[in-house]
N, C-alpha and C positions, 0 to 999 in steps of 0.2 A: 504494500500500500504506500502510495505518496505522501508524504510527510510535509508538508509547507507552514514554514515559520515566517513569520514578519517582525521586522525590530525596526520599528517606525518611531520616529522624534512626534510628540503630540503635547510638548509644554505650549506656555505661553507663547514664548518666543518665535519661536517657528510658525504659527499660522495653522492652517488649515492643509496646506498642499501635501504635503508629507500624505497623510493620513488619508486624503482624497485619492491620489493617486495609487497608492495601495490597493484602497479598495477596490479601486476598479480594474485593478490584475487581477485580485480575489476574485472577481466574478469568471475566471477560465477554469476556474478549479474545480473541482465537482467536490472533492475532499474534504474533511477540518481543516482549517487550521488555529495556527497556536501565534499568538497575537503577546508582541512583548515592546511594551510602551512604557513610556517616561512618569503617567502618571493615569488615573482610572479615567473612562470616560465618561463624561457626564450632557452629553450634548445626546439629548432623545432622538435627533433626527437622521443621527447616524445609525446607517443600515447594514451589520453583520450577519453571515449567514447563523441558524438556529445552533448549530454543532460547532462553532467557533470558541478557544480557550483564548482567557485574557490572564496574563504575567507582567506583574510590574517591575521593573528592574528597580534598585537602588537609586543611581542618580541617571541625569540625561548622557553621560559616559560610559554607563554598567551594559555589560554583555553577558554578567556573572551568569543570572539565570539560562540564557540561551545558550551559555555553555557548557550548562551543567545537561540539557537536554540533549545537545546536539555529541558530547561524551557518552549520553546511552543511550543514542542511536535511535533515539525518537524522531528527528527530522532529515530527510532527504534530501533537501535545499533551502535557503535562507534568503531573501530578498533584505535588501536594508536601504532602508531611505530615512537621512539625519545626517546633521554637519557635523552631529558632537563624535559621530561613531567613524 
């Protein structure tokens, strides 16, 4: 099975684009994915599919969490979109 993670920039800082553009690769996927961001989201009108996993890293720098996945072989590939990473 495909594995697809995302480590997207979604603080203040950054805006919207990061997190817009993600999504909309997210929609070739048929699969979960596992969704590892700067901070929780709180905006209702963003649209993730039903079986999508959300992972907050540490800071807008931390990869700790998606490293610790992608060491036991939970993710297949990683897209990343953020300046801090």
């Amino acid at each position: 099975m495909l594995r697809v993670a995302f480590r997207v920039s979604n603080e203040n800082n950054s805006g919207r684009g990061h997190l817009s553009r993600c999504i909309a690769i997210r929609k070739y996927f048929s699969e979960h994915a596992i969704w590892f961001l700067d901070k929780p989201i709180k905006d209702l009108n963003i649209k993730f599919k039903k079986n999508d996993k959300f992972i907050i890293e540490e800071s807008i720098e931390s990869i700790d969490n998606l490293e610790k996945f992608v060491l036991e072989k939970k993710i297949s590939f990683i897209i990343v979109d953020s300046y801090n990473i």
